[in-house]
C-alpha positions as CSV (number, residue, x, y, z in Angstrom):
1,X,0.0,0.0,0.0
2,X,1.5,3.2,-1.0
3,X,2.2,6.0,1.7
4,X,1.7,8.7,-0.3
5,X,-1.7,10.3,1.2
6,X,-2.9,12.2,-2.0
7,X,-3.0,9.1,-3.9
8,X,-4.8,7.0,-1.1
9,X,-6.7,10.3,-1.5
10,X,-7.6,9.7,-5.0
11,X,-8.2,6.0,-5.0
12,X,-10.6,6.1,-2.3
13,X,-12.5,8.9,-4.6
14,X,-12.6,6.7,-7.2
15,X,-14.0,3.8,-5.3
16,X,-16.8,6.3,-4.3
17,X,-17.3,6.9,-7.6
18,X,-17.2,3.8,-9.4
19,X,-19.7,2.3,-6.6
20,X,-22.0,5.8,-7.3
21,X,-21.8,4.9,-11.1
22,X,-22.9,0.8,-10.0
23,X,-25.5,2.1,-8.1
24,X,-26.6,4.7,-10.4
25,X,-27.2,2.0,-13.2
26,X,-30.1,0.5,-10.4
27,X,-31.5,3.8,-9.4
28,X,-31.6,5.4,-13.0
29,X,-34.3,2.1,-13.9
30,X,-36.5,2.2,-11.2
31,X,-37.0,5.8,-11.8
32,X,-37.4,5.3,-15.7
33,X,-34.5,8.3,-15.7
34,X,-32.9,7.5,-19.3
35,X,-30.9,9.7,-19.3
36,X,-29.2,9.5,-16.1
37,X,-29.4,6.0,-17.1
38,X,-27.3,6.7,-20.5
39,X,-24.7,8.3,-18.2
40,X,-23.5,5.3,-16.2
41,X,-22.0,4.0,-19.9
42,X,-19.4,4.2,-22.2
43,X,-20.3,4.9,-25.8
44,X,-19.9,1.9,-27.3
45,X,-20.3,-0.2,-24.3
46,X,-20.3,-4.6,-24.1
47,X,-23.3,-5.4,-22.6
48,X,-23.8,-9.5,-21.5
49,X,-27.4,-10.4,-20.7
50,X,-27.3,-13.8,-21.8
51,X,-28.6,-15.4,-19.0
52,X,-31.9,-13.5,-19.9
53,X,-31.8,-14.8,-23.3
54,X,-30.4,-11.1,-24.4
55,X,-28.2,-10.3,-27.2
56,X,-24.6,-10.2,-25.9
57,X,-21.9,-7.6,-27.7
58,X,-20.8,-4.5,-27.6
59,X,-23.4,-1.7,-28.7
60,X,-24.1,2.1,-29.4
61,X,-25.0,3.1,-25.9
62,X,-28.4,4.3,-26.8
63,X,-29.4,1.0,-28.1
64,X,-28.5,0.1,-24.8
65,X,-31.0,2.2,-23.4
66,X,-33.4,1.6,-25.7
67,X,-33.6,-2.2,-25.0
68,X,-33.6,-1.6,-21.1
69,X,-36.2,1.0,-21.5
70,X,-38.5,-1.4,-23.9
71,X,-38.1,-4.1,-21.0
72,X,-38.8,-2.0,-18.2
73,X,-41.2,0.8,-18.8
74,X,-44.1,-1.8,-19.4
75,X,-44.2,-2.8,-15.9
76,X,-46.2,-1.1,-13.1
77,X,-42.9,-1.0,-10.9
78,X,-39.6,-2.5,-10.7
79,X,-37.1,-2.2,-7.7
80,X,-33.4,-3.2,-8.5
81,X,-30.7,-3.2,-5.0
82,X,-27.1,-2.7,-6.1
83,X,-25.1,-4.4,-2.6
84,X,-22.2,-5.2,-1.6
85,X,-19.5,-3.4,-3.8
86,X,-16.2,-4.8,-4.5
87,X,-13.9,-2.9,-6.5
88,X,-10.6,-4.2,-7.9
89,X,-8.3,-1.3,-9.6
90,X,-6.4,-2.9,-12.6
91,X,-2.5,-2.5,-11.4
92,X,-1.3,-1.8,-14.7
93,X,-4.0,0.7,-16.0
94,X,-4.9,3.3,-13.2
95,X,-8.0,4.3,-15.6
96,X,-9.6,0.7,-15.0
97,X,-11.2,-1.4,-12.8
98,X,-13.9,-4.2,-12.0
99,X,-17.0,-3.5,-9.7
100,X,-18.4,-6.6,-8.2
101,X,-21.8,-6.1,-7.2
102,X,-25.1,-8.2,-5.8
103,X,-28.4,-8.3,-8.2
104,X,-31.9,-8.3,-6.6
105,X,-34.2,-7.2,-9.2
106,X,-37.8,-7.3,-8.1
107,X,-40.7,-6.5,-11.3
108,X,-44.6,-5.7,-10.3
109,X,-46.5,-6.4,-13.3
110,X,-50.1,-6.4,-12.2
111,X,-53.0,-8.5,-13.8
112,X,-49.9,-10.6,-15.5
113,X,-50.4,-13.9,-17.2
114,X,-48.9,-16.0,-14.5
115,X,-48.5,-14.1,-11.3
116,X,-47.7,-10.4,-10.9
117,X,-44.1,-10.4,-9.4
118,X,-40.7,-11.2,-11.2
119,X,-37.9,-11.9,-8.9
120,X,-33.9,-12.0,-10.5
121,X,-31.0,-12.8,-7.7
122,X,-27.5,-12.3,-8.6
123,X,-24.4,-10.5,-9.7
124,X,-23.0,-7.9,-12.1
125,X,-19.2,-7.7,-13.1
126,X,-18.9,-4.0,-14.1
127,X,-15.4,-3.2,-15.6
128,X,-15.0,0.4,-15.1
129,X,-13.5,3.3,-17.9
130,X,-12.0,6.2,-16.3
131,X,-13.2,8.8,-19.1
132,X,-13.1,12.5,-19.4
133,X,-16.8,12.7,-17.4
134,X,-16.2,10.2,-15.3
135,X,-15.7,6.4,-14.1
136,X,-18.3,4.6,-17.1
137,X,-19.3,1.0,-17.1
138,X,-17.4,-0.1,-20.7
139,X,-18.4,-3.7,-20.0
140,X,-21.3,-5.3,-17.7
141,X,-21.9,-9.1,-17.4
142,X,-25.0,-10.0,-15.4
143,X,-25.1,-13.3,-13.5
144,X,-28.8,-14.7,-12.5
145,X,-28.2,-17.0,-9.7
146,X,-31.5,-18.0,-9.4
147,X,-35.3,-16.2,-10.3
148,X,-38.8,-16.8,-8.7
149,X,-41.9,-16.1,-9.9
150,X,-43.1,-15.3,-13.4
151,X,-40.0,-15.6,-15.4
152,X,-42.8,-14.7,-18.9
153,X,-43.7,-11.6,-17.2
154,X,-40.5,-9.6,-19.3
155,X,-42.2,-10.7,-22.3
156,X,-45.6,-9.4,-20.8
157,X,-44.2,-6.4,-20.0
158,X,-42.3,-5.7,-23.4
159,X,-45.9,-6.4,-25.3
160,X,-47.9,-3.6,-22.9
161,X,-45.3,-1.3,-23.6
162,X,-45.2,-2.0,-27.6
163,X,-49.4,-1.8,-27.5
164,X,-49.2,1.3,-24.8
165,X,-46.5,3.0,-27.7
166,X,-48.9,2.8,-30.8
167,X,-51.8,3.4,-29.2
């Protein structure tokens, strides 16, 4: 550990940072702010939502936002907890790091096919950009450790935002 207090200064700024940025991403969805939302990202950024049956690549960071928005904005309420932060600073590259986080997505979808809540448990590896506006997730891989409930009610929600758009 270096002795040097301005740059124990710095790196524990960063840390705050980065773990804003993390929990921004969470925060920015429940609140269906989309733009705050597109601020947590590089521009392209690697998105991996495989384990949702997503796409997985990198992508313009408004098609990014897009896609979340489609997903979310059809259900009546969604909470999504961003614990337990871990950050790892890359030792060769003082402008990156990894944020290890917790998942607990929870989605309301009321009068759904199947039962109204949605439940996703897990993880998110976040590997961190220092950029000119700030620490930006440039890469997020989500990890489902398990789900409960409706696991159709994305699908559900997707369709009642699609028919609530072009009505």
């Amino acid at each position: 550990m270096t002795t040097d207090l301005e740059a124990r200064i710095r790196r524990l700024e960063d840390r705050v940072q980065i773990v804003e940025q993390v929990t921004r991403y969470a925060t920015s969805v429940d609140r269906r702010d989309w733009e705050s939302f597109a601020t947590c990202f590089t521009d392209p950024v690697y998105i991996d939502y495989s384990e949702l049956g997503s796409r997985t690549g990198s992508f313009p960071r408004q098609e990014v936002v897009r896609g979340v928005r489609e997903a979310l904005d059809g259900f009546t309420a969604t909470q999504h907890l961003s614990p337990n932060h871990v950050v790892e600073f890359d030792k060769k590259d003082p402008d990156r790091a990894v944020c290890h986080s917790y998942m607990y997505a929870q989605h309301l979808l009321e009068g759904a096919e199947g039962g109204d809540f949605f439940l996703l448990r897990g993880s998110y590896t976040n590997h961190m950009l220092r950029t000119t506006n700030g620490w930006r997730i440039e890469r997020l891989v989500q990890h489902i450790a398990w789900s409960d409930g409706n696991g159709n009610a994305v699908a559900q929600a997707i369709a009642r935002n699609r028919a609530k758009s072009t009505a």
